[in-house]
N, C-alpha and C positions, 0 to 999 in steps of 0.2 A: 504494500500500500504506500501509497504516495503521501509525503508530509506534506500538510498545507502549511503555508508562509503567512501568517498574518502583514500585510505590506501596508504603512500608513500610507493612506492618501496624500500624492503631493498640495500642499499647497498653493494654492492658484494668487498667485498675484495679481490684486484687481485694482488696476491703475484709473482710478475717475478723471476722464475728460472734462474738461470745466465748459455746461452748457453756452453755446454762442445765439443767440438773437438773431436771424437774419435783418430784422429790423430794429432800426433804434430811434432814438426820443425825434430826432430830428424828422426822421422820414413819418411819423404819427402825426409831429407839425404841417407836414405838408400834407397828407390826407387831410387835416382837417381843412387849412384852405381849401383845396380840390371839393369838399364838400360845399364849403362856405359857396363858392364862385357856382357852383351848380344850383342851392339853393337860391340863388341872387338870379339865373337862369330861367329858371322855374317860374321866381317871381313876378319874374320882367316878362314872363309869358304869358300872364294872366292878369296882366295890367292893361287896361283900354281896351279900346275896340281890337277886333282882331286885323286890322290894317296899319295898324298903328308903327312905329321906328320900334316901338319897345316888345313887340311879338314878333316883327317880320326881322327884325337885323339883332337888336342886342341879343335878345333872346338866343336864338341860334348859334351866333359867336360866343358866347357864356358857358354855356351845354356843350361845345363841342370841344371846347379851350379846356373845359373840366375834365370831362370825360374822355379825350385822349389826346392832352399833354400833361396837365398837373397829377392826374392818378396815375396815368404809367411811371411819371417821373419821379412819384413819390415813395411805386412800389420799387425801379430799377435805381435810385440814388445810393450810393456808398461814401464817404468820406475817405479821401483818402489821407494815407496814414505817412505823416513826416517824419523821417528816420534820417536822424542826423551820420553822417559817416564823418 
Protein backbone atom coordinates (compact mmCIF):
# COMPACT_ATOMS: atom_id res chain seq x y z
CA UNK A 1 0.00 0.00 0.00
CA UNK A 2 0.85 3.34 -0.93
CA UNK A 3 1.77 6.03 1.87
CA UNK A 4 -0.37 9.00 1.60
CA UNK A 5 1.69 12.48 1.99
CA UNK A 6 -0.36 14.93 3.74
CA UNK A 7 1.03 18.16 1.37
CA UNK A 8 0.11 21.66 2.68
CA UNK A 9 -1.46 23.72 0.26
CA UNK A 10 0.76 26.29 -1.38
CA UNK A 11 -0.17 29.57 -0.40
CA UNK A 12 -1.42 31.61 -3.12
CA UNK A 13 -0.26 35.17 -3.09
CA UNK A 14 -3.10 37.53 -3.74
CA UNK A 15 -1.77 40.74 -4.95
CA UNK A 16 -4.96 43.47 -4.99
CA UNK A 17 -4.99 45.65 -7.89
CA UNK A 18 -5.85 49.10 -6.75
CA UNK A 19 -9.54 49.69 -8.53
CA UNK A 20 -9.17 52.43 -11.47
CA UNK A 21 -12.36 54.64 -12.60
CA UNK A 22 -12.49 54.98 -16.17
CA UNK A 23 -14.17 58.19 -15.26
CA UNK A 24 -13.23 60.83 -13.09
CA UNK A 25 -14.71 64.01 -11.38
CA UNK A 26 -13.93 66.09 -14.38
CA UNK A 27 -15.57 64.03 -17.02
CA UNK A 28 -19.01 63.98 -14.58
CA UNK A 29 -18.51 67.98 -14.85
CA UNK A 30 -18.87 67.64 -18.38
CA UNK A 31 -21.96 65.36 -18.53
CA UNK A 32 -23.45 67.47 -16.51
CA UNK A 33 -23.06 70.49 -18.92
CA UNK A 34 -23.83 68.04 -21.92
CA UNK A 35 -27.19 67.69 -19.83
CA UNK A 36 -27.47 71.25 -18.89
CA UNK A 37 -27.06 72.50 -22.95
CA UNK A 38 -29.71 69.68 -23.88
CA UNK A 39 -32.07 70.69 -21.21
CA UNK A 40 -31.75 74.42 -22.60
CA UNK A 41 -32.58 72.43 -26.05
CA UNK A 42 -35.54 71.11 -25.01
CA UNK A 43 -36.45 74.25 -23.65
CA UNK A 44 -35.87 76.49 -26.42
CA UNK A 45 -38.13 73.80 -28.29
CA UNK A 46 -41.11 74.49 -26.67
CA UNK A 47 -40.91 78.14 -26.44
CA UNK A 48 -43.20 80.20 -29.05
CA UNK A 49 -44.96 79.34 -31.99
CA UNK A 50 -43.43 76.47 -33.75
CA UNK A 51 -41.93 78.86 -36.47
CA UNK A 52 -40.24 80.66 -34.25
CA UNK A 53 -35.80 81.28 -34.34
CA UNK A 54 -36.13 79.54 -30.84
CA UNK A 55 -37.70 75.90 -32.22
CA UNK A 56 -36.42 76.11 -35.90
CA UNK A 57 -32.50 77.12 -35.21
CA UNK A 58 -31.55 77.29 -31.56
CA UNK A 59 -33.22 74.41 -30.60
CA UNK A 60 -31.63 72.11 -33.04
CA UNK A 61 -28.03 73.42 -32.63
CA UNK A 62 -28.59 72.96 -28.80
CA UNK A 63 -29.72 69.17 -29.02
CA UNK A 64 -27.22 68.26 -31.44
CA UNK A 65 -24.13 70.32 -29.98
CA UNK A 66 -25.36 68.11 -26.62
CA UNK A 67 -26.00 65.05 -27.88
CA UNK A 68 -22.90 64.58 -30.19
CA UNK A 69 -20.13 66.69 -29.12
CA UNK A 70 -20.36 67.42 -25.36
CA UNK A 71 -21.55 63.76 -24.33
CA UNK A 72 -19.05 61.97 -26.49
CA UNK A 73 -16.41 64.37 -25.33
CA UNK A 74 -17.25 63.86 -21.84
CA UNK A 75 -17.42 60.01 -22.09
CA UNK A 76 -13.88 59.98 -24.56
CA UNK A 77 -11.88 62.99 -22.30
CA UNK A 78 -8.73 61.62 -20.36
CA UNK A 79 -6.20 64.01 -18.77
CA UNK A 80 -3.29 63.74 -19.59
CA UNK A 81 -0.69 62.95 -17.11
CA UNK A 82 2.69 65.31 -16.63
CA UNK A 83 5.67 63.31 -15.87
CA UNK A 84 8.54 65.30 -15.36
CA UNK A 85 11.98 63.41 -16.67
Amino acid sequence: MKKRINKKPKELKTKRKKIVFPLTAENYQLFGVGIFIIILGYISLSKGPADSFWSLTLAPILLVFGYCVVIPFAILYKKKNKENN
